[in-house]
N, C-alpha and C positions, 0 to 999 in steps of 0.2 A: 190560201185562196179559197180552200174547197170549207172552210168557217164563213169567210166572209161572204162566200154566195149568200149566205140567210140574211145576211141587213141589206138594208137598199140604199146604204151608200154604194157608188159608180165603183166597182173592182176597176183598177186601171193597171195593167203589166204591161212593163216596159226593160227594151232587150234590143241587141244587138238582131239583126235578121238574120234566119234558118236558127235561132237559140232554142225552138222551141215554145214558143207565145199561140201559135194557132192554136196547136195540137194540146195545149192547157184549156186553152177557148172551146174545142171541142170536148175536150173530158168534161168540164164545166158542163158544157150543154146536157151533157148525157146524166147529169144530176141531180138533175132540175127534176122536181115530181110532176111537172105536169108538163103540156107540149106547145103552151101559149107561149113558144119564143121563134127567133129568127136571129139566123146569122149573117153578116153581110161583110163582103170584102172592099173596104177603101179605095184597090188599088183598080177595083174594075172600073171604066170611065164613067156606065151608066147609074152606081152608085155614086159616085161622086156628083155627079150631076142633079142627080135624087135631092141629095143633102146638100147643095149648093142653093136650092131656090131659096127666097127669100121669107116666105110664106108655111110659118114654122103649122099651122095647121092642116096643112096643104099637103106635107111630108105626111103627114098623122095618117092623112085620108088613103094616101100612097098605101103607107105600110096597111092599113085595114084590107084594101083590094089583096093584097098578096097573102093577107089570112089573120092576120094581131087582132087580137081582140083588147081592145083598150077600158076596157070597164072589168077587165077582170086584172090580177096580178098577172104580169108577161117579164119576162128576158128578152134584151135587145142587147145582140153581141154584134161590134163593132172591130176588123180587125182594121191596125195601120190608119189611125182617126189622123194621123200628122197631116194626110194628103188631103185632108177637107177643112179650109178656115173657117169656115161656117160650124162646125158641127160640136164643139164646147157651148154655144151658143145655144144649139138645138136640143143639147141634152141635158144642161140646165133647164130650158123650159118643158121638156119632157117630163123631167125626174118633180118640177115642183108641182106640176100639172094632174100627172097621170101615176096610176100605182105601177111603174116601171121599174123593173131592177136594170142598169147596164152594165156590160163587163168590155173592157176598149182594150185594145192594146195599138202599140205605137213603138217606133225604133229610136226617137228622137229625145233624150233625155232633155233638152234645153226647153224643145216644147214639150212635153207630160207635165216637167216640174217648173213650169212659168207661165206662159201663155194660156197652156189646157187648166196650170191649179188655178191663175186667178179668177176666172168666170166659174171657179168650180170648189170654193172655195166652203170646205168643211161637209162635203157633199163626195167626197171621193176617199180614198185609199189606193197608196201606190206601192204593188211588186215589184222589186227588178227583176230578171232573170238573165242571168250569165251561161256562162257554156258551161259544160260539167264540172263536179267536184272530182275529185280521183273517187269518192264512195260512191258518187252516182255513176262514174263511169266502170265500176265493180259489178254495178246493178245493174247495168247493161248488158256487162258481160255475162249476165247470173253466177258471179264469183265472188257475191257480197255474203262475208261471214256475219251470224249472226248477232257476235258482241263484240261488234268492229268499235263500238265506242271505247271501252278499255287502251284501244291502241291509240286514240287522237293525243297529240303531239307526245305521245311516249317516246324515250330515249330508245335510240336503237335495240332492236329486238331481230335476233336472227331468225327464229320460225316465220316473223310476216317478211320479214325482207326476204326471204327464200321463196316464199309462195308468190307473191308480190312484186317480185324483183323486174321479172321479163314484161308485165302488164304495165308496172310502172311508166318504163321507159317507151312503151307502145303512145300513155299519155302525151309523157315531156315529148315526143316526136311529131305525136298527130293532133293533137289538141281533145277537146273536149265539144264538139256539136255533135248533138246526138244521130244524126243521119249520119256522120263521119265516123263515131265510134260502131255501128253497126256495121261496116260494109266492114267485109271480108279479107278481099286483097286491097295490099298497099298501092294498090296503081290507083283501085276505084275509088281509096280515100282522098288521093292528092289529086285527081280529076274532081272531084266534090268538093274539095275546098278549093280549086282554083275557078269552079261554079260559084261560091259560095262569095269570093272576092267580087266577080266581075258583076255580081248581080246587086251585089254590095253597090259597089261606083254605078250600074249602071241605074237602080232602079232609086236607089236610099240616096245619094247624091244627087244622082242630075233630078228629081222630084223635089228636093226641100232648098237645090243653088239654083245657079243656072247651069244652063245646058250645058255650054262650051267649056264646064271645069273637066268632066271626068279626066281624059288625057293628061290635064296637067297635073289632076289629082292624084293619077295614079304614078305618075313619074315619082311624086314627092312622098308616096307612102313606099315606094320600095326606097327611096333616100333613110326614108324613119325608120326602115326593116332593119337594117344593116347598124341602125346607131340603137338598136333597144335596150334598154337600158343605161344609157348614157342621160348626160343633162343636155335639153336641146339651148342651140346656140343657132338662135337665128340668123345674123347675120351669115356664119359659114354656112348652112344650109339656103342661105337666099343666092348665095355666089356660087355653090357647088349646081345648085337646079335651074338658076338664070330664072327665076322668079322674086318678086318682089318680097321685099321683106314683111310688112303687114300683112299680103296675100297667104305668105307664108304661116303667118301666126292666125289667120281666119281661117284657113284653112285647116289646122290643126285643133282651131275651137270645134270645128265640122265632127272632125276623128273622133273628140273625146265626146262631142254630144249624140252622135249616132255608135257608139260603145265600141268601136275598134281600138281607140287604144286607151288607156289610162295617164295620166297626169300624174307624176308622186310629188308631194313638196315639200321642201324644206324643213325638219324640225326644228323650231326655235320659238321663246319664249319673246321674243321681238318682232312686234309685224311687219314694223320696217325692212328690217334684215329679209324675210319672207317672202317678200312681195318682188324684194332688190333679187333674192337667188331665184335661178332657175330652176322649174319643176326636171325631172326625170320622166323616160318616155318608156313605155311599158304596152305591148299591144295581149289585146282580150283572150287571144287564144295562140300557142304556141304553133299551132297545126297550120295555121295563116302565116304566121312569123317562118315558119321554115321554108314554106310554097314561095314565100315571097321574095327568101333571101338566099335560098341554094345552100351553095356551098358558102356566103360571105359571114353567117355568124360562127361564132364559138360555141364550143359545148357548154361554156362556165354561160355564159351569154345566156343562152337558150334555156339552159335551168334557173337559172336567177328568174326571166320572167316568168318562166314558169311559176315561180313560185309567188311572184306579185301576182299570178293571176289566181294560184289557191289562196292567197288570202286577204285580198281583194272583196269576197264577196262576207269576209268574215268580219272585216272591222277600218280603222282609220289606218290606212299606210302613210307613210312618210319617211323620208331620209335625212340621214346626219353629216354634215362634211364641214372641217374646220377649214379656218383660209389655210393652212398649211397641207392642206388636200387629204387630211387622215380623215378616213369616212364609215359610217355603220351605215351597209345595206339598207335597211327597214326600222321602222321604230313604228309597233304595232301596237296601236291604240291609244299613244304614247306613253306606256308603262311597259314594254319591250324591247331590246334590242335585237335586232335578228339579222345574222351574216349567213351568207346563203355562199357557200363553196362547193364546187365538183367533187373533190376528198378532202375532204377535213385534217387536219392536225391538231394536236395538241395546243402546237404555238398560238393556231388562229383563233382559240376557246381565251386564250391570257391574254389574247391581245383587245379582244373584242370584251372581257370583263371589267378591263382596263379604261375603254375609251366609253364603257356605257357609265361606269362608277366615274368617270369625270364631267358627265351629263347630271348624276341622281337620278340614275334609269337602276334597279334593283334587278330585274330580272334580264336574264341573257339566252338565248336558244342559239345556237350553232347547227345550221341546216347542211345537210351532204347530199349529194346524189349517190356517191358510192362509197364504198366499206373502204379503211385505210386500211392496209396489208399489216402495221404495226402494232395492232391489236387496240388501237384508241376507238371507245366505243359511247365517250361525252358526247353524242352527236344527237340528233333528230334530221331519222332517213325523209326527206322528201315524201314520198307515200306515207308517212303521218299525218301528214296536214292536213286535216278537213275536222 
């Protein structure tokens, strides 16, 4: 991002909300060599209002009273552009207009990569940003070793899993938002992420639906908490919530395009077959998955997404499952096979060689959360992956 500030294509970062979007928006700011910019927040009414007229010169003359100088080069930072329909519109005719650089961010993946690229087309560049990596959240903790790269997906190594072991599990527990990895005590983390939810549904939801979903919205994502990692099966989920069934599958388009949860789908060589199988449901941060679900998931559960959500931001995920229900976790990039287990065996390494060599998948990873007592050490600890 901190490259692309110098072309004057539109920087556009787009994220899940509290992921950390503003506070790039403001580091950005503060890099700029000169002070001919202005930042503006979407979600206040009387920006929106600003950018709602119709009278794209009229905006211009706006922003000059408030100090833009428009004959020279300026920065115009936009945060959460999703909550103004008007304003791809406005910054197309800006950017062809005026020597303006903009940098936008927004939560809504469906609008950034549709609505926002068409009128914006070949004029923009898009970031996502996720919630932490386990190395960023190292960095956090000022506990990032210097030649951390030597250990990415290295086989079990006892010096890092020793160092790493307790901070690890601090991840898989709390997730990765960086306001949540800061905070201290574990009470202040799970009040900030159960902040982090409701401002979610209240502000990211009832702004881009209508009003009257949050309640049901939220009934049906603690439904999804408890099934993570499963294939979703609408129809039981529309009978178990006493919501419709399409509502249900709109509802879930919502999830995956405001980055709560992930969609995994089917690996196969036929798009038929693809289209016919059900994705896998996967949410963005483990730290939300736990607040959400208590006591009702498993530990195998919780690290499996976990681990869809390290490598999620690294490449193509998808899953394997025969009709005879034999299945491989992950198939990453599609030139991996990846079984993600709480303690590893021997047997789950031959079985998982087995079912990726019956794909022509060549390479196999076996992911553990924890050391097996019987000295088996084929494995890739969890806290590798980034």
């Amino acid at each position: 991002m901190l490259q692309h500030l110098q072309v004057k294509q539109v920087t556009v970062i787009t994220g899940m909300r509290r992921v950390g979007k503003s506070t790039a928006v403001q580091y950005l700011l503060e890099q700029v060599k000169h002070h001919n910019t202005i930042y503006m927040d979407c979600e206040r009414v009387e920006v929106r209002t600003l950018f709602n007229r119709p009278d794209y010169e009229n905006i211009v003359d706006e922003l000059k009273l408030i100090g833009l100088i428009f004959t020279k080069p300026c920065v115009i930072a936009l945060d959460e552009i999703q909550l103004v329909e008007n304003l791809p519109s406005f910054i197309k005719y800006v950017y062809d207009t005026y020597k303006v650089k903009f940098i936008v961010t927004g939560s809504s993946s469906y609008y950034m990569k549709n609505q926002f690229s068409e009128s914006l087309a070949g004029r923009k560049k898009i970031f996502e940003m996720y919630p932490l990596g386990f190395t960023d959240f190292l960095h956090f903790k000022k506990k990032m070793p210097p030649d951390s790269e030597k250990y990415t997906w290295q086989l079990y190594n006892k010096a890092w899993y020793n160092n790493y072991k307790k901070l690890y599990e601090e991840y898989v527990q709390f997730g990765g938002f960086p306001e949540v990895v800061l905070q201290q005590k574990n009470s202040d983390k799970e009040d900030l992420l159960r902040d982090i939810i409701n401002s979610y549904v209240e502000l990211d939801v009832k702004l881009l639906s209508d009003y009257s979903v949050s309640e049901e919205l939220y009934k049906l994502v603690k439904l999804l908490a408890a099934r993570a990692g499963n294939k979703i099966d609408y129809s039981k989920i529309s009978s178990v919530a006493g919501i419709n069934r399409q509502k249900i599958a709109s509802y879930i388009h919502l999830l995956e395009y405001t980055y709560l949860i992930y969609l995994v789908r089917p690996y196969t060589r036929n798009i038929d077959k693809e289209i016919s199988q059900q994705p896998k449901l996967y949410f963005a941060d483990t730290g939300i998955l736990n607040v959400l679900t208590g006591t009702q998931i498993s530990g195998g559960q919780l690290f499996e997404n976990c681990i869809a959500a390290q490598l999620k931001p690294l490449g193509e995920l998808q899953y394997y499952q025969k009709k005879t229900g034999q299945e491989i976790d992950f198939i990453f990039n599609g030139k991996m096979a990846i079984e993600v287990k709480e303690t590893a065996i021997i047997q789950d390494l031959q079985v998982l060689k087995q079912r990726a060599s019956s794909i022509g998948i060549k390479k196999e990873v076996l992911i553990s959360r924890y050391v097996p007592r019987n000295g088996f050490e084929d494995f890739v600890w969890g806290g590798n992956i980034f």
